[in-house]
N, C-alpha and C positions, 0 to 999 in steps of 0.2 A: 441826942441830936435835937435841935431845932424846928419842933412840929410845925410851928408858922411859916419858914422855910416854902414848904409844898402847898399849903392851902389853894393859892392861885398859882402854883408851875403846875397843878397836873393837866392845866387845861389850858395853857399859853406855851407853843412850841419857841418844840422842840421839839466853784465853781468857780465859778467862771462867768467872766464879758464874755461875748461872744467869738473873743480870741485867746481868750484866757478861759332797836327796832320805832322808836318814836320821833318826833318833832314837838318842840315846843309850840306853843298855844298862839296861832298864827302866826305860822310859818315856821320852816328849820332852822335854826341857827344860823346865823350868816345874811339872813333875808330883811334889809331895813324895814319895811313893811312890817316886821314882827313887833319893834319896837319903837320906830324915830321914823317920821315921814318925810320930814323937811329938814331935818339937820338941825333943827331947832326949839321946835315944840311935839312933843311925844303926844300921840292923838289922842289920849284921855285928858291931855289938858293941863298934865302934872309939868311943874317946871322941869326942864332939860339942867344938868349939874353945869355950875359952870365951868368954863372954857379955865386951862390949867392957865400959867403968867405965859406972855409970850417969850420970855425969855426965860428958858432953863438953865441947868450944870448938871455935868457928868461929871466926878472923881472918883479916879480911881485910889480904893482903900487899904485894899491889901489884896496879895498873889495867894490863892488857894490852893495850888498845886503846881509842879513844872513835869516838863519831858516827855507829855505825851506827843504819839506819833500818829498824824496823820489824823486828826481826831477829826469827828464830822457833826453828830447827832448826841445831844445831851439833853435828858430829861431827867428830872428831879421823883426819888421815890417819897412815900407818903412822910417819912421821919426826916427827907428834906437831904440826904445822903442824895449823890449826883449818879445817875450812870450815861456814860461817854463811851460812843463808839469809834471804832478805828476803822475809816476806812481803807484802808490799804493791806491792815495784816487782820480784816475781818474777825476782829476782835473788841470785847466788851468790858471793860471797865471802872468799879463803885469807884466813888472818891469820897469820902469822908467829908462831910460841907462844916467841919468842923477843925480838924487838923491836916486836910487835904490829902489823907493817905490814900495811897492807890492800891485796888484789891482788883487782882481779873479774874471776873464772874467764869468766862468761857468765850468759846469762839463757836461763830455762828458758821457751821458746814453747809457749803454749796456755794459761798461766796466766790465771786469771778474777777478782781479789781483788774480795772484798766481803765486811762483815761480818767473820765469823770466816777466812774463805775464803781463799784464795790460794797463797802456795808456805810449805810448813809443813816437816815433819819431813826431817831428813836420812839417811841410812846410808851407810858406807863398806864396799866390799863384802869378807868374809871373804878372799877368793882378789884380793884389791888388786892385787897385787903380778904378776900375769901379767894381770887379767883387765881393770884399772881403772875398774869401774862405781862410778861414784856413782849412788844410788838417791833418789828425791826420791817424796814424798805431796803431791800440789797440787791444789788445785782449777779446775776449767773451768767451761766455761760449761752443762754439762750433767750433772757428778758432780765426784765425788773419785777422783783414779786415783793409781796407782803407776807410774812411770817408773824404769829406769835411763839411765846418760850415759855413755859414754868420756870418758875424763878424762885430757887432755894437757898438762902445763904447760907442754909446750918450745912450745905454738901462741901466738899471739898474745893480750894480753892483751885480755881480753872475750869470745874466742874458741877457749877452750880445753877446753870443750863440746860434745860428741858430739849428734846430736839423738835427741831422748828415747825410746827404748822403751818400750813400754806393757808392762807385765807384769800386772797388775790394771788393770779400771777398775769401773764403778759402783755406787761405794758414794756413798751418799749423801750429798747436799750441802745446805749451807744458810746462812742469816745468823748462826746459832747450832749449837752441840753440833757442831762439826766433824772433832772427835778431831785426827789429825796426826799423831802420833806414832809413828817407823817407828825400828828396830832387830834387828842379826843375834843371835840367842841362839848357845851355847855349842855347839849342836848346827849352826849353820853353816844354820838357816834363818831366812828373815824374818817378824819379827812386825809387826804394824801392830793400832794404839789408835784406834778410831773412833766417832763420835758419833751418837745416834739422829738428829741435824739438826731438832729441836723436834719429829716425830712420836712419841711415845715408845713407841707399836704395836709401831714397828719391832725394840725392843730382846731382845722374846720373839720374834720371829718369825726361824725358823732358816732361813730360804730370804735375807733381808737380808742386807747385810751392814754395813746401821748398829745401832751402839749393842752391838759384838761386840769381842773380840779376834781377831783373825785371824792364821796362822798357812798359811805356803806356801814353796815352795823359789824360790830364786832366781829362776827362772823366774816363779813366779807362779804356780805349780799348787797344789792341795793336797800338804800334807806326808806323809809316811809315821808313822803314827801319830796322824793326828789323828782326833777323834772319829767324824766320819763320811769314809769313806776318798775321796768327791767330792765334797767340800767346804772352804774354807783358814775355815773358822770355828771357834774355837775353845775359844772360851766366849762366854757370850753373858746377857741383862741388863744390859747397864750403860747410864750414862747418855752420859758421856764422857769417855773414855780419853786421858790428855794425858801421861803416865809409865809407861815401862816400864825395869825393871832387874833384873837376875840378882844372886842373893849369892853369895858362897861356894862355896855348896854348889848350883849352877848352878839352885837353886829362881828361880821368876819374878816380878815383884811388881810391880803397877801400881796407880796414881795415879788417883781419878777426883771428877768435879766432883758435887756433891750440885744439890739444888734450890735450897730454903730453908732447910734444916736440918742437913745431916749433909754432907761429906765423908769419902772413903772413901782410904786404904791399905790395899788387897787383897792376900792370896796364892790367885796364879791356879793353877789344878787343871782341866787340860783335860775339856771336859762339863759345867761345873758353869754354875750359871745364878744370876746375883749379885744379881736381884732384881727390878730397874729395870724397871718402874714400879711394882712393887706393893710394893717395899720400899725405903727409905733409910736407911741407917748401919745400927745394930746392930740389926734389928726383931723378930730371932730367930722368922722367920716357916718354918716346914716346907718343905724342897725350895728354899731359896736360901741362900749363902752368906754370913755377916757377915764384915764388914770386919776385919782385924785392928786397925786405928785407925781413929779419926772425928773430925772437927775440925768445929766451926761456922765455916759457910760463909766469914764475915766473915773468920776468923783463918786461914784457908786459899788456898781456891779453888787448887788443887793443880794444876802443869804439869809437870813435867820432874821427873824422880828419879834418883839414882844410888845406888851401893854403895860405901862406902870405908868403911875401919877396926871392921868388926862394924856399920854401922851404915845406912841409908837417910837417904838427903837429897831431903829435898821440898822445890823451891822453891815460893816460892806470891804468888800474884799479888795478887790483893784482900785479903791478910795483909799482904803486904809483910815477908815475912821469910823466915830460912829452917830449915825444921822436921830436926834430927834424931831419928830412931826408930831407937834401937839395939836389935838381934836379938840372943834366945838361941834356934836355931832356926827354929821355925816363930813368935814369939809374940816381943811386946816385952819387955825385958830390965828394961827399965825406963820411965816417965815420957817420953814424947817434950819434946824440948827445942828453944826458937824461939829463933834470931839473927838480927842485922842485922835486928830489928824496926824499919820506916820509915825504913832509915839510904843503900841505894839505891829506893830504890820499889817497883815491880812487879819481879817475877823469877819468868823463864819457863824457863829451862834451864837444865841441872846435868850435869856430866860427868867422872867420872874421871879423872884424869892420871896414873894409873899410877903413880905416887912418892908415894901417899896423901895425894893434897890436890887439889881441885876446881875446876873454873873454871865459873863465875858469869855468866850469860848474863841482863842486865836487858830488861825490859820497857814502858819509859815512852811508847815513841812508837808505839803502836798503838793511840790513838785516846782510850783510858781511862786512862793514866797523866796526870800533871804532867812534861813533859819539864825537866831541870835540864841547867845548862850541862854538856856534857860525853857527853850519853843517844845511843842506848844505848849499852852497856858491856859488858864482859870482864873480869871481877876473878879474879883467885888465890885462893883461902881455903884455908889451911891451918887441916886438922882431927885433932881427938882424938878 
């Protein structure tokens, strides 16, 4: 396999419209102030990289695998081999990032799918290599929780599944706003993207933990550094959180779904409160944070993000394409730019390969796409 592959996927993660233990060295991960004060000049003075072209390309290069079902959460292991979760038949997935073969590791017991629900986001854990958690966000029959799994390939196949530790559990659930989205930042803790579940109350209220980003150590505790010292919440307003991904400059930036109007590209800054429900997109409302981009719903509906080449890749579902926003900073460089508009359908995850070019995680067979001969998929795109 392909060791360069993982170098940058184990730390770049890896729905629906609304109708459809430490910290780095000033500040956690995610916190501008850590690194970049202005978007421009980093406060020691050292020049800021430059701003990627403003105009890119996305092609696509070759299909890695076909006919998975209902796939949701894919995260790359350390030899660069894919594992893809199923949410619907709460089941786990290797693919070979090599000749795309498909191996099922095991199925994740207690899963509860409905609606949005079921087994969603994946993580591979920092300390792999001695520790082998895989970490899963699924939903049961009574919340959303966070599990880790030991992870054996030499076990039999189906069977190479530890059973699940709970390290989180109730965050809320629902047929809708489920969030999912689980990823190690650069500082070696877990973040998770989660959905208010149609109460939208929940999104201000800091005792929840829907409609937040969250933030805890492996374990599942609160972080060191996070806003309040007995708590893994870490910002909070949003509606739902389906992307997260680090740049560069290990700033944090997540992906979230709008109502009717506005989708949102955020840069998260632990404490701050993004609006939801008293603001959508850019409303420039006192005491909430505006999006750095905003897409109508229709040409969005935003899941899974990555960082490659200067730049943010959103796939997007109910767009049916896939958005780059390239950074100078903290602030777009330029005009965000949409490919492969309606050419594979729904697209729900985006992950680094670490050789600067992305793999492509479709979306047709969960319920709201057109499945075409071949769905879902794993495509290659090589990008500028």
């Amino acid at each position: 396999m392909t060791a360069m592959l993982a170098a940058a996927a184990l730390f770049v993660v890896t729905a629906c419209s609304s109708s459809d233990g430490g910290s780095e060295p000033g500040g956690p991960a995610g916190s501008p102030s850590a690194s970049v004060s202005d978007g421009a000049t980093p406060p020691d003075g050292e020049a800021q990289p430059s701003a990627p072209p403003a105009k890119g390309s996305a092609k696509v290069v070759s299909t890695l695998t076909e006919g998975l079902k209902s796939p949701w959460g894919m995260a790359a292991l350390p030899e660069g081999d894919l594992l893809v979760s199923s949410r619907d038949e709460g089941t786990i997935t290797r693919v070979d990032a090599e000749d795309g073969k498909k191996t099922e590791v095991g199925e994740v017991p207690g899963v509860s799918p409905g609606g949005e629900g079921g087994l969603l986001g994946l993580a591979i854990s920092p300390s792999f290599a001695s520790d082998t958690y895989v970490y899963a966000y699924f939903t049961t029959d009574s919340d959303n929780r966070i599990a880790r799994m030991l992870y054996d390939p030499k076990r039999p196949v189906g069977q190479q599944l530890g059973a699940p530790d709970t390290v989180l559990r109730g965050i809320p659930k629902g047929n809708i706003h489920n969030g999912g989205r689980i990823a190690f930042g650069p500082d070696k803790m877990l973040y998770a993207g989660t959905g208010e579940s149609g109460e939208t109350g929940l999104s201000q209220d800091k005792k929840s933990l829907g409609g937040k980003i969250l933030r805890m150590t492996p374990e599942g505790e609160p972080a060191h550094g996070n806003p309040e010292a007995d708590s893994v919440v870490y910002t909070y307003g949003h509606r739902n959180v389906q992307g997260l991904a680090w740049d560069s400059e290990k700033r944090l930036w997540a992906s979230e779904f709008g109502q009717n109007t506005w989708d949102e590209l955020n840069l998260i800054e632990p404490g701050k409160n993004y609006g939801w429900p008293e603001a959508e997109g850019k409303a420039g409302k006192p005491g909430f944070v505006d999006p750095v981009e905003e897409w109508r719903t229709s040409e969005a509906s935003p899941s899974g993000i990555a960082f490659a080449k200067g730049s943010i890749w959103m796939a997007a579902l109910r767009g049916e394409r896939l958005w780059r926003i390239p950074l100078a900073g903290v602030k777009p460089s330029a005009d965000a730019q949409a490919f492969l508009e309606g050419e594979y359908g729904r697209l729900r995850t985006v992950v680094a390969t670490g050789d600067g070019a992305l793999w492509l995680l479709t979306s047709n067979t969960d319920g709201r796409g057109t499945p075409e001969s071949g769905d879902d998929r794993i495509v290659r795109v090589d990008v500028t």
